[in-house]
C-alpha positions in Angstrom: 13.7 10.0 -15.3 12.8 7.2 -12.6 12.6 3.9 -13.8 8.4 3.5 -13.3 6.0 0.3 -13.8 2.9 1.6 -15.2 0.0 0.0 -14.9 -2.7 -0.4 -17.4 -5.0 3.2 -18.0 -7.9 3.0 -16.0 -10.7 4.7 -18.3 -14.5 5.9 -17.9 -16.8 6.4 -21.2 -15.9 9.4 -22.3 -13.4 10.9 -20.4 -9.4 10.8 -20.1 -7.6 7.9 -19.1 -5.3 7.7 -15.8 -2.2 5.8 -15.1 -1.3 4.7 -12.2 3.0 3.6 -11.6 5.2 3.1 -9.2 9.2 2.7 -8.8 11.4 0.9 -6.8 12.7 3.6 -4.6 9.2 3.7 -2.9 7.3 6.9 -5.2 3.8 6.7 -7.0 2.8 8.4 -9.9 -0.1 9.2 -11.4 -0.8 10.6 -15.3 -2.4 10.7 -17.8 -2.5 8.2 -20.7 -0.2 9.1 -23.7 1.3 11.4 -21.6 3.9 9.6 -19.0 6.2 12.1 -19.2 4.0 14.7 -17.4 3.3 13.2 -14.0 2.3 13.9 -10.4 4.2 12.3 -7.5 4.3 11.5 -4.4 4.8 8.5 -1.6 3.1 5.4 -2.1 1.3 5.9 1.0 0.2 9.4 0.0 -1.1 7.3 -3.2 -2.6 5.3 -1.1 -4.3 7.3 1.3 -5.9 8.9 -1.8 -7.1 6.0 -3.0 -8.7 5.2 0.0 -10.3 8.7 0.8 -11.8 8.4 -2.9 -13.3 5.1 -2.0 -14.5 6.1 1.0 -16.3 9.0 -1.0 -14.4 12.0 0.5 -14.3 13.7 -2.7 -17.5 12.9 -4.2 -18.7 16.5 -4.1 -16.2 17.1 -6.8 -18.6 14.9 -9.0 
């Protein structure tokens, strides 16, 4: 298992929470709280293009 820095669950009322990590060999992660062991992965710049796409409201249909 990569070594990964989590960071703290981001959380909305009433929902599941998401964590957000990273490693030092340049990969992101993203799961869900309680449950580190299950996680998606990709590049940090895949992380962060998602990020930014999601601010930029590209997915706010799926709301």
């Amino acid at each position: 298992m990569a070594d990964i820095t989590w960071e703290e669950p981001f959380c909305a009322e009433g929902s599941a929470c998401f964590r957000l990590g990273v490693d030092g060999d340049g990969n992101a992660y993203v799961a869900i709280a309680g449950a580190e062991d299950t996680y998606l992965t990709d590049t940090r710049e895949a992380l962060r293009t998602l990020i930014l796409d999601i601010k930029a409201g590209k997915v706010d249909h799926l709301l």
